[in-house]
SEBA-668581 format. One record per residue (C-alpha): residue in three letters; x, y negated, z negated. Coordinates in steps of 0.001 Angstrom, whole numbers, padded with zeros to 6 digits. Layout:
N
   aa        x        y        z
  ALA        X        Y        Z
...
//
This chain:
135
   aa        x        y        z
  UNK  -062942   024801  -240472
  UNK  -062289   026035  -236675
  UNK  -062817   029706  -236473
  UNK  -061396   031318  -233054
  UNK  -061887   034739  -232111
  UNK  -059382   036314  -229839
  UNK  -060178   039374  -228514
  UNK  -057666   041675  -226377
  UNK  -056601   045330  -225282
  UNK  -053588   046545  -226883
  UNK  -052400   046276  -223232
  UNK  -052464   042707  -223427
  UNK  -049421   040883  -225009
  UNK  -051008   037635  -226296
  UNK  -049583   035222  -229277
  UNK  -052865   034374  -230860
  UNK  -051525   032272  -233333
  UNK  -049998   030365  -230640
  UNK  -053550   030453  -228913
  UNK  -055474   029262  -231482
  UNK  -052786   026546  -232714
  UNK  -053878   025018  -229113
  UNK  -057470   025481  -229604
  UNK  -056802   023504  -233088
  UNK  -055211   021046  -232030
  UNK  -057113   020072  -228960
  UNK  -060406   020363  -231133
  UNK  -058953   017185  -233124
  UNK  -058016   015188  -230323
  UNK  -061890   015666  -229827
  UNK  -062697   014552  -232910
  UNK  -063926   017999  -233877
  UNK  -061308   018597  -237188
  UNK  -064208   017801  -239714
  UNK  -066760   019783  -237988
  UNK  -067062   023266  -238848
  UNK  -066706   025056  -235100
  UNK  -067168   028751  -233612
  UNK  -065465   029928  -230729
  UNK  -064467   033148  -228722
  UNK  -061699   033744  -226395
  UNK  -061170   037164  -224591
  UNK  -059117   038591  -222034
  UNK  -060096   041712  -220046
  UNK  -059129   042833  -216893
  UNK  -059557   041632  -213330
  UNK  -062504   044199  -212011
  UNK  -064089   042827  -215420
  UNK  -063591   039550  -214647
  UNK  -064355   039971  -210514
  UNK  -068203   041465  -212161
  UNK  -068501   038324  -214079
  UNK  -067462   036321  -211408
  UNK  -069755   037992  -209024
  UNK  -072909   037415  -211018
  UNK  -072262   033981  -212588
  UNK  -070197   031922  -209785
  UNK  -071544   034326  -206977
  UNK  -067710   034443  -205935
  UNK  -066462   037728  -204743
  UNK  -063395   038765  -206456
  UNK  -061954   037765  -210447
  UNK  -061706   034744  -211606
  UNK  -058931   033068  -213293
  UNK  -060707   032020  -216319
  UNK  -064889   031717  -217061
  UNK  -066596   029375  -219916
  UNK  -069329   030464  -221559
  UNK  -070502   027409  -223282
  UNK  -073284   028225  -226127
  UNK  -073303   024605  -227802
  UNK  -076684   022090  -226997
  UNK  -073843   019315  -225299
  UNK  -077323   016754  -225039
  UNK  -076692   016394  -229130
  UNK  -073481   015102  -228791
  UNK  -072750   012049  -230590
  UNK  -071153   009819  -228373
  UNK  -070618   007051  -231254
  UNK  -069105   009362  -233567
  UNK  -066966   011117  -230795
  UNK  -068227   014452  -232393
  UNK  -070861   016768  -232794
  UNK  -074288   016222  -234845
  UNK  -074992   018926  -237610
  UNK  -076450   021933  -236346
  UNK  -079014   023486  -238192
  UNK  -076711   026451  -239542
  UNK  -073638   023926  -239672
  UNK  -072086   025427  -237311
  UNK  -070978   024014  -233529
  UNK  -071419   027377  -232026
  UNK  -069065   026592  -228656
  UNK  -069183   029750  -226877
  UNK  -067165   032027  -225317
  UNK  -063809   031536  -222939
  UNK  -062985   034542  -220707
  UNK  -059670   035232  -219335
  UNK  -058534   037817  -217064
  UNK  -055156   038825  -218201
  UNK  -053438   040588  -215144
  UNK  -054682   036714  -213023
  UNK  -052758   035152  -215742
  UNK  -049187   037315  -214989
  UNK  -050195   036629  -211260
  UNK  -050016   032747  -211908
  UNK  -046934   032725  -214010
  UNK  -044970   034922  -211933
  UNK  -046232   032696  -208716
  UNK  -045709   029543  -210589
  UNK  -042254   030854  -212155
  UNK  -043917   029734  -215344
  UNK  -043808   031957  -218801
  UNK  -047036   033604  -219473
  UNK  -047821   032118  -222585
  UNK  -047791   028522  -220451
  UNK  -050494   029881  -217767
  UNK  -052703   031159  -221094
  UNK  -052340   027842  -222255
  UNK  -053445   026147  -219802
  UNK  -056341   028515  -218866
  UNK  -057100   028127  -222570
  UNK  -057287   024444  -222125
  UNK  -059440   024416  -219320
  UNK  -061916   026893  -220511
  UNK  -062300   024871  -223508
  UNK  -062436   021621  -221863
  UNK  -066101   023401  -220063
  UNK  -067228   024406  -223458
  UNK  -066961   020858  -224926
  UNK  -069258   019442  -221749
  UNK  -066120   017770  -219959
  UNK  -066200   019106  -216268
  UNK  -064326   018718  -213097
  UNK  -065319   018714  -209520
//
């Protein structure tokens, strides 16, 4: 079972079942369908996110997105492509933060529908909570 929380201001027009459809389905392709996973996704607003930004990247200004990862990634299984058991059962991922009024900035820029820019930002914050970085 894959358990998303989506948390957003009223302000904030977001298709979480189209979210966490995403989420789903890039959890299998990671081998993670069996596993019994925890996860939190939440958008806020940018002088939220520029805070967060400030004291975790040291970056003045928001952020586009922010991962929060909460899992131990050194128990990974590499041979099973998945997760070892966690004492509660539970892969407790973390937390993916996403500042809302960046994401209309990017679609409009992009000339991209907003629900593609969440997606990807979705993706990406996920990808950081499962270990798999870029540089």
């Amino acid at each position: 079972m894959i358990h998303i929380i989506i948390k957003a201001s009223s302000e904030y027009p977001i298709n979480r079942k189209r979210i966490r459809k995403k989420v789903v389905d890039r959890l299998k392709k990671h081998g993670l369908e069996n596993q019994v996973v925890e996860m939190g996704i939440n958008f806020i607003g940018d002088r939220k996110m520029a805070r967060l930004s400030l004291a975790y990247l040291k970056k003045t200004g928001p952020a586009d997105v922010l991962s929060f990862p909460l899992a131990e990634l050194d128990k990974i299984d590499k041979k099973k492509t998945g997760f070892i058991e966690l004492p509660d059962e539970v892969l407790h991922l973390g937390d993916i933060v996403i500042s809302y009024p960046q994401v209309r900035h990017q679609a409009q820029k992009e000339n991209l529908l907003v629900d593609e820019v969440i997606d990807r930002l979705v993706q990406h914050g996920l990808l950081h909570l499962l270990g798999i970085h870029h540089h």
